[in-house]
C-alpha positions as MATLAB code, in Angstrom:
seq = 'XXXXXXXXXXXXXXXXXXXXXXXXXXXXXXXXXXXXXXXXXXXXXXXXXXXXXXXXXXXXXXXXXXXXXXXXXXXXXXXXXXXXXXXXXXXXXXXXXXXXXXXXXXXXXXXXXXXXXXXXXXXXXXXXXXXXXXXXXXXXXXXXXXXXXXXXXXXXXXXXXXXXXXXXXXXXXXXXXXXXXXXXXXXXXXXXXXXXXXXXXXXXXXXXXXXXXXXXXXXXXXXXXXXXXXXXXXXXXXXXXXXXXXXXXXXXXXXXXXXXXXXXXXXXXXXXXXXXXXXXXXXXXXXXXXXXXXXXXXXXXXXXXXXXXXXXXXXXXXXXXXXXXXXXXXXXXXXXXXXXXXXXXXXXXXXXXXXXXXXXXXXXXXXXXXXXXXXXXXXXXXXXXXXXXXXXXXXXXXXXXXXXXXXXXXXXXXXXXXXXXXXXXXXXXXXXXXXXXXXXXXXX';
ca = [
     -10.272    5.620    2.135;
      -7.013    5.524    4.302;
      -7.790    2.752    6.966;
      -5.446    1.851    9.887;
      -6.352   -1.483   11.513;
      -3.916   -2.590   14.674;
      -3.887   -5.903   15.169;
      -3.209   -8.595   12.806;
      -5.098  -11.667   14.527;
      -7.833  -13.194   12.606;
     -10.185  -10.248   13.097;
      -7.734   -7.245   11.712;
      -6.695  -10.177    8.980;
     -10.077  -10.780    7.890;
     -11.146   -7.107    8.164;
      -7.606   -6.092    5.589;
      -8.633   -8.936    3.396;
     -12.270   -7.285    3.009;
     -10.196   -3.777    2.489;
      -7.217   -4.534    0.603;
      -8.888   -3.629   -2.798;
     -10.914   -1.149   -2.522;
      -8.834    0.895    0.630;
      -5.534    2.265    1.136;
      -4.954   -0.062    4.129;
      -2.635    0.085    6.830;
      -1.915   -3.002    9.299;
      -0.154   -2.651   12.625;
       0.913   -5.718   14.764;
       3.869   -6.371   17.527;
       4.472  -10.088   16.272;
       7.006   -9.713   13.424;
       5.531  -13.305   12.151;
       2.360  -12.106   11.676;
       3.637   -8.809    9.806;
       5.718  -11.170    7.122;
       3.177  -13.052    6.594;
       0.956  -10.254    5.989;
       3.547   -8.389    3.668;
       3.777  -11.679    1.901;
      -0.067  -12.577    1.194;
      -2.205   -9.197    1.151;
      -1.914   -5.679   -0.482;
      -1.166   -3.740    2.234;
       1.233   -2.169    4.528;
       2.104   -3.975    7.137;
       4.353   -2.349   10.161;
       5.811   -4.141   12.940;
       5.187   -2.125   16.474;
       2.863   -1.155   19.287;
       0.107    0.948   17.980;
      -0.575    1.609   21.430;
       2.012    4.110   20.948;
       1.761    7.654   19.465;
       5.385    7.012   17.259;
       3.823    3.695   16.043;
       0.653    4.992   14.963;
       2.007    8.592   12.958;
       4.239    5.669   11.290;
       1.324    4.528    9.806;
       0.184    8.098    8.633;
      -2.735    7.929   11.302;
      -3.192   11.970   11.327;
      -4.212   10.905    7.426;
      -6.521    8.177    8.160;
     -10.005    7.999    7.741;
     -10.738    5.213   10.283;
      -8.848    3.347   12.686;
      -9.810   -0.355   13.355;
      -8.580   -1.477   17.204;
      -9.180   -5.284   17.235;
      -6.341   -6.787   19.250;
      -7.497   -9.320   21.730;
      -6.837   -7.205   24.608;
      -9.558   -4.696   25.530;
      -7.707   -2.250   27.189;
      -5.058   -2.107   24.754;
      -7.872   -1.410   21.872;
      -9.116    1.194   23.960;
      -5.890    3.546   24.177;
      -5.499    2.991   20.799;
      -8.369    4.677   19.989;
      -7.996    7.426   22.734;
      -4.681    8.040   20.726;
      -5.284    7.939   17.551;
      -8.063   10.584   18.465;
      -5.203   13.018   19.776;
      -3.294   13.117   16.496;
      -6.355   12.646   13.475;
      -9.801   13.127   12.638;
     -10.968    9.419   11.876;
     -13.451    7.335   12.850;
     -12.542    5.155   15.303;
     -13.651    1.259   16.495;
     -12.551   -0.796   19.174;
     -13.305   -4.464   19.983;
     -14.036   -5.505   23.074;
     -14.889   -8.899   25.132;
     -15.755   -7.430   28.165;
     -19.547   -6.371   28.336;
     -18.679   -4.034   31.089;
     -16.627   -2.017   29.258;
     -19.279   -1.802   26.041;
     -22.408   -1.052   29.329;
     -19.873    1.923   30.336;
     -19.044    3.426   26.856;
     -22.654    2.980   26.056;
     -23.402    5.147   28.816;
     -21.326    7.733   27.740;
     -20.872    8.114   24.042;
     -17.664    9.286   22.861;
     -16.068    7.651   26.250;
     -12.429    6.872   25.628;
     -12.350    8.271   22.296;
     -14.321    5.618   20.816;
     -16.429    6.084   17.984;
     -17.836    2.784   18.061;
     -17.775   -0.177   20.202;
     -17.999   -4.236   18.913;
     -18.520   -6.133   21.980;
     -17.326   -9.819   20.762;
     -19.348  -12.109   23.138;
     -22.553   -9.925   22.452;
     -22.408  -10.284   18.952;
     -21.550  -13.620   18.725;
     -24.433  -14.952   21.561;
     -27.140  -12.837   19.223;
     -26.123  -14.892   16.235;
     -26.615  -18.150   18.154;
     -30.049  -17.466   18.985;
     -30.472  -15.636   15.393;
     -29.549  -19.211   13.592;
     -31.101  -21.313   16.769;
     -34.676  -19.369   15.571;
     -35.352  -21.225   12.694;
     -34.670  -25.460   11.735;
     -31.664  -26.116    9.636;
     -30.294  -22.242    9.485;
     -26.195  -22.348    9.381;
     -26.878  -18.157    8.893;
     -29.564  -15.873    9.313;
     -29.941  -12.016    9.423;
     -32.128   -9.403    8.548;
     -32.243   -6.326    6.768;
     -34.304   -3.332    6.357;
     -35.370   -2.837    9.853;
     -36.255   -6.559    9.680;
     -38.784   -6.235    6.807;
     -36.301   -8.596    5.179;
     -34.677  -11.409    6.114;
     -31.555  -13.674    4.897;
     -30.972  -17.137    5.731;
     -28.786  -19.985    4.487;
     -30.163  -23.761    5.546;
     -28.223  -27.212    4.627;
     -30.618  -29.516    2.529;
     -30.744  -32.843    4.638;
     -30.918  -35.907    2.329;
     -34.178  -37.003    3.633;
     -35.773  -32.935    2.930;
     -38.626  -32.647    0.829;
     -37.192  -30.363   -1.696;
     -34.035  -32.808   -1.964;
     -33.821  -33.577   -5.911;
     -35.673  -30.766   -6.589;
     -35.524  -27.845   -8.908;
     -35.372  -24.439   -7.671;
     -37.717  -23.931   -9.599;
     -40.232  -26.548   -8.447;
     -38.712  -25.891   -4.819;
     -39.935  -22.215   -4.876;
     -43.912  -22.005   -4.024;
     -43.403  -18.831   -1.881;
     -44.492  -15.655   -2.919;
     -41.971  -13.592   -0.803;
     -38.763  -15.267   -1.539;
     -35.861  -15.262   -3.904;
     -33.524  -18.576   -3.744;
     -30.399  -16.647   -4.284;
     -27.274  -18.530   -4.005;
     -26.441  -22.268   -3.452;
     -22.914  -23.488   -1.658;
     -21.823  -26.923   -2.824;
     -18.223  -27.887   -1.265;
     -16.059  -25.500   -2.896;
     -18.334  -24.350   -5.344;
     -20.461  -20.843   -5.509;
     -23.601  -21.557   -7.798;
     -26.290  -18.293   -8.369;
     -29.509  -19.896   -8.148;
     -31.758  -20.204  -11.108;
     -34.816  -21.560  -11.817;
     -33.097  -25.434  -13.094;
     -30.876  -25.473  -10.208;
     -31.015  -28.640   -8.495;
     -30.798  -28.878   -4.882;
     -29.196  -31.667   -3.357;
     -28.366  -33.335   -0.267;
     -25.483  -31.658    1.535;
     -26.071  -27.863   -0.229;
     -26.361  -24.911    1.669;
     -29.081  -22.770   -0.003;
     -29.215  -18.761    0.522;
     -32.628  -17.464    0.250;
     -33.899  -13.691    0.594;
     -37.488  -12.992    1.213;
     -39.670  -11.597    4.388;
     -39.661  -13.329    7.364;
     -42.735  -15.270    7.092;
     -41.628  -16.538    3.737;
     -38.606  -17.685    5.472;
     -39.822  -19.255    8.116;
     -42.395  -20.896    6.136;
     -39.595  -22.488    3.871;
     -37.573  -23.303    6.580;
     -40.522  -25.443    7.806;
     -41.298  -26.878    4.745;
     -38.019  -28.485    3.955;
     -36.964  -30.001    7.267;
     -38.294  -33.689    7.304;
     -41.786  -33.736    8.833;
     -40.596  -36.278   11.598;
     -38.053  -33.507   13.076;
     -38.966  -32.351   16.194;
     -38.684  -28.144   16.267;
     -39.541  -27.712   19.673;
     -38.252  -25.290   22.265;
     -36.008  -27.282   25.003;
     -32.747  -25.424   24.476;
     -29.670  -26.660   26.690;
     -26.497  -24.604   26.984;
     -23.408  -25.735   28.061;
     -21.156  -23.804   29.542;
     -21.676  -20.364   31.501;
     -18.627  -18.345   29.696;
     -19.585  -14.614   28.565;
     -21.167  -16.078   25.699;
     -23.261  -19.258   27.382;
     -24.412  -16.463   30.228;
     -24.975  -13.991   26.841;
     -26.687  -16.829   24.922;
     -28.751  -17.250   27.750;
     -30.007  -14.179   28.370;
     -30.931  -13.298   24.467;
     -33.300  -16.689   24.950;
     -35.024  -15.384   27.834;
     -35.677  -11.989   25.772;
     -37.236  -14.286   23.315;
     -39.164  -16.060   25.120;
     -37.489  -18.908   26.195;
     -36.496  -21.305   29.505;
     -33.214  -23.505   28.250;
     -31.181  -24.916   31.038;
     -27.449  -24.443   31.023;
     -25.091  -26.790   32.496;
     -21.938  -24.837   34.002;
     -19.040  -27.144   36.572;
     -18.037  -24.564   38.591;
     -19.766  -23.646   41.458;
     -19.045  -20.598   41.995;
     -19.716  -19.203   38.305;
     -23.056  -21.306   38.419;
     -24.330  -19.550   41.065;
     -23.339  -16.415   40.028;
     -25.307  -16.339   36.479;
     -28.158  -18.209   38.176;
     -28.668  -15.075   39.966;
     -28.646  -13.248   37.302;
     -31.045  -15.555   34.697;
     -34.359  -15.934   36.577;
     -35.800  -18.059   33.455;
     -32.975  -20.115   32.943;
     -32.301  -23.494   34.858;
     -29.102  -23.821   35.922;
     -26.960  -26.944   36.187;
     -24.147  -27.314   38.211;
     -21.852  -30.597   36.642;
     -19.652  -31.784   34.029;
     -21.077  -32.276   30.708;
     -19.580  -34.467   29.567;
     -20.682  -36.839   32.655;
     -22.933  -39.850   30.487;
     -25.171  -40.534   33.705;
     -25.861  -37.294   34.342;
     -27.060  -36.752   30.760;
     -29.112  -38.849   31.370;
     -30.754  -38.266   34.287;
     -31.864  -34.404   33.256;
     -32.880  -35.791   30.199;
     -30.103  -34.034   27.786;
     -31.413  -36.161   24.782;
     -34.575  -35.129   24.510;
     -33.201  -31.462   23.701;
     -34.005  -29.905   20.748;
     -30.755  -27.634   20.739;
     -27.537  -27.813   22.820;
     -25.038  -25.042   22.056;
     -21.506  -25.770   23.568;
     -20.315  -22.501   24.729;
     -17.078  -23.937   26.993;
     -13.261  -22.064   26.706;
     -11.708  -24.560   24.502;
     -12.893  -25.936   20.597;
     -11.750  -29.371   21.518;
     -14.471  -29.718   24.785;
     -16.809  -27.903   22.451;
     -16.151  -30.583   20.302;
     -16.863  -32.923   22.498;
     -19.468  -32.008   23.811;
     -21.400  -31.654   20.933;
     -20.342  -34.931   19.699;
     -21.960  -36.480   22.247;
     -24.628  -34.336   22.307;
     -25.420  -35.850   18.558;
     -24.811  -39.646   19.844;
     -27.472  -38.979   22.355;
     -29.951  -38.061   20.194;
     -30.102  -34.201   20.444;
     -32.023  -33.253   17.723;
     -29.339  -29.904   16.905;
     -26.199  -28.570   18.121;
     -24.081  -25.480   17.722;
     -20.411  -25.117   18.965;
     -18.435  -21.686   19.522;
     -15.284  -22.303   17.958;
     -12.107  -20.101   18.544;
     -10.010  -21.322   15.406;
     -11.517  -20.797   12.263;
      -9.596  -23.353   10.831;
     -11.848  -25.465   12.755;
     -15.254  -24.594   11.377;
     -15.189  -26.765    8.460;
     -13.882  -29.829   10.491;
     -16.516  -29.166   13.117;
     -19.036  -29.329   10.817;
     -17.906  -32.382    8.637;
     -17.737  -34.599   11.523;
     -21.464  -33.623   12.910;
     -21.567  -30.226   14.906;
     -24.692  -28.486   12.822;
     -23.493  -25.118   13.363;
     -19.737  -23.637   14.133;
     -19.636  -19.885   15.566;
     -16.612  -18.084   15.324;
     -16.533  -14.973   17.383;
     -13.873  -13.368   15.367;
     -15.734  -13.381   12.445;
     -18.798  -12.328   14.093;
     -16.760   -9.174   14.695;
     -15.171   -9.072   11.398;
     -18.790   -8.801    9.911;
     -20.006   -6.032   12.005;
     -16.558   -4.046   11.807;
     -16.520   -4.583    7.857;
     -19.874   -2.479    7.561;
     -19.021    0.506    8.700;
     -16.036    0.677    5.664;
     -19.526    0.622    3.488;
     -21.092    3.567    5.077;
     -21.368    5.703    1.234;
     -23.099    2.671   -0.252;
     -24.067   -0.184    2.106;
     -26.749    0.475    4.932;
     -25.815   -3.360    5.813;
     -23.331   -6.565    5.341;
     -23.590  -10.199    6.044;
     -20.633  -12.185    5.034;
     -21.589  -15.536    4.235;
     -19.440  -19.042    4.174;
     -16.159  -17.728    5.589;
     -16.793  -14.264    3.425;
     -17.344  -16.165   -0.006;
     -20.309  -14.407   -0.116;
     -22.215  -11.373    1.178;
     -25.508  -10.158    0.966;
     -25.839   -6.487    1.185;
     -28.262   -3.818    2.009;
     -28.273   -0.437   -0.298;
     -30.071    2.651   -0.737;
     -30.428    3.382   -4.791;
     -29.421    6.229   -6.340;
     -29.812    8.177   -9.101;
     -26.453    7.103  -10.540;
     -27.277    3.368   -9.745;
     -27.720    1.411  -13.331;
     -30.092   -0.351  -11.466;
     -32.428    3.080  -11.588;
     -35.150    3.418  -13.945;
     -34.495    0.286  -15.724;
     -36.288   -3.358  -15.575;
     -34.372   -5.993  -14.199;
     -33.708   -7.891  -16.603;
     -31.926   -5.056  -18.528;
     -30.189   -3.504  -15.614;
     -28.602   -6.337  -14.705;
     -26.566   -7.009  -18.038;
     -24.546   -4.200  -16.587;
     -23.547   -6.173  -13.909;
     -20.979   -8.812  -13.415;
     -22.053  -12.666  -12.878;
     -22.382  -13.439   -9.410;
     -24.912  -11.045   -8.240;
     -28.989  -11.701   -7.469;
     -31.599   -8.980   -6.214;
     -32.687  -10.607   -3.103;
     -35.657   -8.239   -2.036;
     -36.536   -4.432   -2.589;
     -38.299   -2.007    0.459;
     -40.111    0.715   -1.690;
     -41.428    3.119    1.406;
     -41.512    0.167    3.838;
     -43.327   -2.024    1.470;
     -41.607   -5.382    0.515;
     -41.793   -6.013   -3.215;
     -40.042   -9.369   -4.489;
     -38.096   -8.514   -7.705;
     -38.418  -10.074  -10.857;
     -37.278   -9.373  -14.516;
     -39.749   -7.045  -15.106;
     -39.695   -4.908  -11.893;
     -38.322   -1.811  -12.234;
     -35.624   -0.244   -9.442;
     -36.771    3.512   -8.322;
     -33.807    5.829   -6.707;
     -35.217    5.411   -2.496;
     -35.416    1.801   -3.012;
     -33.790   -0.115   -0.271;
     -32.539   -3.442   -2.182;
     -30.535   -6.748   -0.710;
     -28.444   -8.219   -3.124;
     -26.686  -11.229   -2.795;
     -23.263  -11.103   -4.211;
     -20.490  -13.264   -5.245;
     -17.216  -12.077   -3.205;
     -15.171  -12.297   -6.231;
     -17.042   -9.175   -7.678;
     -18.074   -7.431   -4.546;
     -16.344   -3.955   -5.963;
     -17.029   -4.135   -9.187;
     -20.909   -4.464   -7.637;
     -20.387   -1.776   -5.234;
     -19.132    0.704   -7.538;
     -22.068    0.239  -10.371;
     -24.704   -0.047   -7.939;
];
């Protein structure tokens, strides 16, 4: 598949990196820095220019492509990229957007500016906070198969129960799969005599009860899992973040300084209290009673007052927090000096771009640890060598690095083992090893 992506920022990076193999990829950025660096570090073709413009774009062979990826960080110039690329080729075409105006207005008219599809950025990235806010411990969660299944990836605390403990002796759950376990640099497939310790980050497949139920069971039994959810900062996201909690049920508070934005989304949230200060003022902390939130998610324009905020969030007592970060290069920092959780938007939108680049194989992707990982949703097929054959046979044909999370059999979850046998229909979630994603891909 011919793709054109324009923009060479972190999203259209991390979106060619995902490509580069597999794709005859195209990248298209004004900043000749970026476009050297490119050339330099990834297989693809990288071309200096505007691919707002018609020349720029038939450069890049655009009337041969079979999608075109807009994720500059300007809207409107994502937009007319699109409505060109439309005028001179056939492909698909995806645009990223920040503003949810613009995604409410193409939504209510499909097709609308000669986009195929639209990734709104703050949207997707305020869902994942209250995906990963939903259960104790999560750094990742998603779900699969119409949410029969779900994914998750929790951080084993040293004082958890199932610290020390074998997989093996860690998994009483009838519905779950321990697929994958994260430890500093290293990628370990889970078996039976892995040990989990303190400081892993354990993926587990399995339905959502299952999941839940384990995420219970290993946070320490003194934890408090309540509900009182404080956001700070009324940005797209916060405002976002705050209105997917009220959907779910929720009442947080969210602290925002300016007056005039703080009135504005109070308007619009009629279950969410809303703050008007600085959050970072100690005595006012203190007065609403800040510490005795389960959850404060630090949603303000700027990683280092995320930071901060978080920070002392933590020093107060608050039993969780989650920071938006803009730099990537930040996440691991973030979350080695105390910040539970680090959200980048741009790979929010990487993930959700990246699955449409599956659309013969995958019905669903979810990148995991900075795309180390994924875990993927397929339909089988005849052709699949997992078809027909037990497990424990099939997958000898497979490169290390892959586990069979779950299989849907006619909306029926059945939890795999080495003697279940794969039908062609079968929905399956697989968790695989980044390092042999195509090889995966292509056999499967």
């Amino acid at each position: 598949m011919r793709v054109v992506i324009v923009g060479a920022g972190e999203v259209g990076r991390a979106i060619a990196h995902n490509l580069e193999e597999a794709h005859d990829v195209v990248v298209i950025d004004r900043d000749s820095t970026l476009v050297e660096d490119l050339t330099y570090s990834l297989d693809v073709l990288a071309l200096q220019g505007d691919g707002t413009e018609r020349e720029t774009l038939e450069e890049a062979g655009v009337d041969r492509a079979d999608l075109v990826i807009a994720c500059t960080d300007h809207d409107e110039a994502n937009v007319v990229v699109c409505g060109t690329a439309k005028t001179i080729s056939d492909a698909f075409t995806i645009a990223r957007v920040r503003q949810r105006t613009l995604l409410e207005t193409w939504e209510g008219s499909q097709g609308a500016f000669g986009v195929d599809f639209m990734v709104c950025t703050d949207l997707l990235t305020a869902r994942a906070i209250t995906r990963i806010t939903d259960l104790p411990a999560t750094q990742d969660v998603d779900t699969f198969v119409g949410g029969l299944v779900r994914m998750a990836e929790f951080e084993i605390d040293a004082e958890s129960p199932v610290a020390g403990s074998t997989v093996h002796e860690a998994d009483q759950y009838d519905s779950l799969t321990f697929a994958g376990v994260f430890r500093g640099e290293e990628m370990i497939v889970a078996t039976g005599d892995t040990v989990l310790q303190p400081g892993d980050r354990v993926v587990v497949i399995g339905s959502a009860s299952a999941v839940t139920e384990f995420a219970r069971d290993i946070v320490p039994a003194t934890a408090d899992n309540g509900n009182e959810i404080v956001i700070v900062g009324a940005s797209e996201i916060g405002f976002q973040a705050a209105r997917e909690f009220e959907e779910h049920g929720y009442q947080p508070r969210l602290i925002e300084q300016d007056s005039d934005r703080a009135r504005t989304v109070a308007e619009k949230l009629p279950n969410t209290m809303v703050l008007e200060s600085d959050a970072t003022d100690v005595e006012f902390l203190a007065r609403e009673h800040i510490d005795e939130a389960d959850l404060v998610i630090s949603a303000l324009d700027g990683d280092e007052k995320n930071l901060l905020v978080s920070l002392l969030a933590r020093r107060l007592g608050v039993g969780r927090t989650v920071a938006v970060i803009e730099n990537l290069e930040y996440a691991e920092l973030f979350e080695t000096v105390g910040v539970d959780v680090a959200i980048n938007p741009r790979e929010e939108t990487a993930e959700e771009i990246v699955r449409f680049t599956r659309a013969d194989h995958t019905e669903k992707v979810a990148m995991l640890e900075h795309d180390r990982a994924e875990v993927i949703e397929f339909e089988v097929h005849n052709e699949s060598v997992l078809a027909g054959t037990p497990i424990v046979e099939a997958v000898t044909d497979l490169p290390d690095g892959v586990v069979i999370g779950a299989i849907s059999r006619r909306g029926k979850l059945i939890t795999p083992r080495g003697g279940t046998v794969v039908q062609p229909g079968d929905h399956i979630v697989v968790f695989v090893d980044a390092a042999v994603l195509e090889d995966v891909i292509e056999a499967i």
